[in-house]
RORORO-452652 format. One record per residue (C-alpha): y, z negated, x; chain. Coordinates in Angstrom, 3 decimals, always signed. Layout:
BEGIN
{r {Y Z X} A};
...
This chain:
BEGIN
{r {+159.588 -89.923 +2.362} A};
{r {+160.031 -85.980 +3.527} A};
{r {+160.524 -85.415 +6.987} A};
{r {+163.554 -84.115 +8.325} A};
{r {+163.943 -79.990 +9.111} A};
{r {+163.777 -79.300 +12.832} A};
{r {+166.920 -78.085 +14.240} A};
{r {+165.888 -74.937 +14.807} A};
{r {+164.068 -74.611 +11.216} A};
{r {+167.685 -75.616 +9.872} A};
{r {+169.293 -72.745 +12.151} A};
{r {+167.092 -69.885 +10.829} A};
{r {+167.230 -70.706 +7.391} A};
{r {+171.116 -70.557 +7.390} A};
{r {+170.865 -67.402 +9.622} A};
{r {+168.783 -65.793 +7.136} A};
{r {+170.897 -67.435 +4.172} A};
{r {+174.058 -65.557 +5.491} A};
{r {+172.410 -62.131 +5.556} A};
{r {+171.625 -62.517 +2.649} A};
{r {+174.898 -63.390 +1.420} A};
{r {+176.145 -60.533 +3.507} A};
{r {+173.724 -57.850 +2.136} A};
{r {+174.484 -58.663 -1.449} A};
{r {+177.975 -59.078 -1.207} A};
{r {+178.415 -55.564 +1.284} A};
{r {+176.305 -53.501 -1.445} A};
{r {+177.911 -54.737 -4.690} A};
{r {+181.663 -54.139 -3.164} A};
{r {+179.858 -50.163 -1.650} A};
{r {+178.864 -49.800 -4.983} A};
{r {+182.125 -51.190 -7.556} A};
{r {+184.133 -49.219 -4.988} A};
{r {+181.833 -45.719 -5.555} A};
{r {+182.412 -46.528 -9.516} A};
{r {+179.135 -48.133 -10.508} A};
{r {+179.411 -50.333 -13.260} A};
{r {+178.582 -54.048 -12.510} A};
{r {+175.117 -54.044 -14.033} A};
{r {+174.689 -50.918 -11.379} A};
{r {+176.661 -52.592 -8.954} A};
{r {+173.762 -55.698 -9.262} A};
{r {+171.294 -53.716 -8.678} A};
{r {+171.940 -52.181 -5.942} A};
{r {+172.752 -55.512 -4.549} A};
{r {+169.311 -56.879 -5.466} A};
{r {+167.772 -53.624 -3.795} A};
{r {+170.063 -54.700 -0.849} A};
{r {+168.212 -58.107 -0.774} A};
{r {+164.767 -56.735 -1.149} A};
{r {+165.254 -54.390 +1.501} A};
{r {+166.991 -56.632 +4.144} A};
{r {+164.097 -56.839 +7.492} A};
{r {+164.047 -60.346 +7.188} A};
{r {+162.014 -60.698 +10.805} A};
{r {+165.459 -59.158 +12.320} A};
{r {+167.319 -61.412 +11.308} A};
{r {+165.058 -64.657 +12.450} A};
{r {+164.447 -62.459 +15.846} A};
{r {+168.807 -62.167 +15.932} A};
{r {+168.910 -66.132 +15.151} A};
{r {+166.722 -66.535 +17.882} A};
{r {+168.291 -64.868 +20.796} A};
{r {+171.294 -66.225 +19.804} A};
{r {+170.475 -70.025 +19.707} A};
């Protein structure tokens, strides 16, 4: 049997989860709304994703626990 997640394991994963979420979702709308197609649109969400400073946002989680 797998040992349960810490609480504060749990915490940063859904911190860094709803960046995510946020970063995707924020450049896909930026870019439908400045008349990308969707296939453009993507990809500048997926460039959104791969540039997002993931050790911000676990250093944000943290002071905010």
């Amino acid at each position: 049997m797998s040992e349960q997640p810490q609480p504060e394991t749990i915490h940063l994963a859904e911190a860094v989860r709803q960046a995510c979420l946020e970063a995707v979702l924020h450049a896909y709308e930026d870019a439908a709304i400045r008349g990308l197609c969707a296939e453009g649109a993507w990809e500048c969400a997926v460039g959104a994703l791969r540039s997002l400073d993931v050790e911000e946002v676990i250093e944000q989680a943290r002071a905010n626990e």
